[in-house]
N, C-alpha and C positions, 0 to 999 in steps of 0.2 A: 395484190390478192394472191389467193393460191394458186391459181387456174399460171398468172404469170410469171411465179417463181417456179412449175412444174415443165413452164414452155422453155427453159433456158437451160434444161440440159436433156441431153441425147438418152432417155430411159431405154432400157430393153423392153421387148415388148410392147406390145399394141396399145396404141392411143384413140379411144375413142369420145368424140365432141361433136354433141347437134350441131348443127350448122346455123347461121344468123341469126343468131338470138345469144342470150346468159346461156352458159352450160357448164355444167362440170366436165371435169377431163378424169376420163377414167382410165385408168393404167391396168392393163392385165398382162401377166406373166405366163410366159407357153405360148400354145398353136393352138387356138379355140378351133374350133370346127364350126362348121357353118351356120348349124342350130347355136349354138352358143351366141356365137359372134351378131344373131338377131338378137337372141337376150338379152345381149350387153347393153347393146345399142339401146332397145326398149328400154330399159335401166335407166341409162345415160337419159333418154328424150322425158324420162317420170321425173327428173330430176331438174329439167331446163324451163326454161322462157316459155317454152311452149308447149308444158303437160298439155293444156285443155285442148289441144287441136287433135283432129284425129290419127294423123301420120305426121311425121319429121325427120328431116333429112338430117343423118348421123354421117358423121366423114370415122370409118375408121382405117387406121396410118402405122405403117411400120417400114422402116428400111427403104424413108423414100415413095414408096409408094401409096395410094390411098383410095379407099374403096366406099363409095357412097352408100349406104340402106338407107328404105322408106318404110320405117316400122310405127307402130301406133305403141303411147307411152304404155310401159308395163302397168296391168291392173293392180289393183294393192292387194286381192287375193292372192293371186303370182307372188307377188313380192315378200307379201308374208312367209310362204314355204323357205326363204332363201335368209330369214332375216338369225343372227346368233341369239 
C-alpha cells in the first residue's frame, strides 16, 4: 500500500496518522502551528477508519518524537474551503 511504501523512508516534516484503525499518513512540510496542526489531524481522522466516531486519536511525529491529538473528524463544510 501507500501508507507502507511512505513508512520506509525518513521524510521531512511532520507525519500525521489516526491511531488503531486504516489511516492515511499525511505528510506536511514546515512548522504548522498549533491551530493547524488540529486541522491536520482533523483532516487525517475524515479520512480514516474511524470518520463516524466523534473524536480520534491522531499520533503526530517528527524527529523522533510524537504528539497525540483528540480531534473530531473535519466537517465537509471545513473541508470544502480547503479543497483546489
Amino acid at each position: 500500500s501507500e501508507n507502507q511504501f511512505l513508512q520506509r523512508f525518513d521524510l521531512p516534516g511532520w507525519r500525521f496518522e489516526a491511531l488503531r484503525c486504516g489511516s492515511p499518513i499525511t505528510v506536511v512540510e514546515g512548522e504548522p502551528d498549533d491551530n493547524l496542526k488540529m486541522l491536520i489531524a482533523s483532516i487525517t481522522a475524515r479520512y480514516s477508519d474511524r470518520r463516524g466516531e466523534p473524536l480520534v486519536e491522531v499520533a503526530a511525529r517528527r524527529d523522533g518524537r510524537e504528539e497525540v491529538l483528540l480531534v473530531p473528524p473535519v466537517a465537509d463544510q471545513v473541508l470544502e474551503a480547503y479543497r483546489i
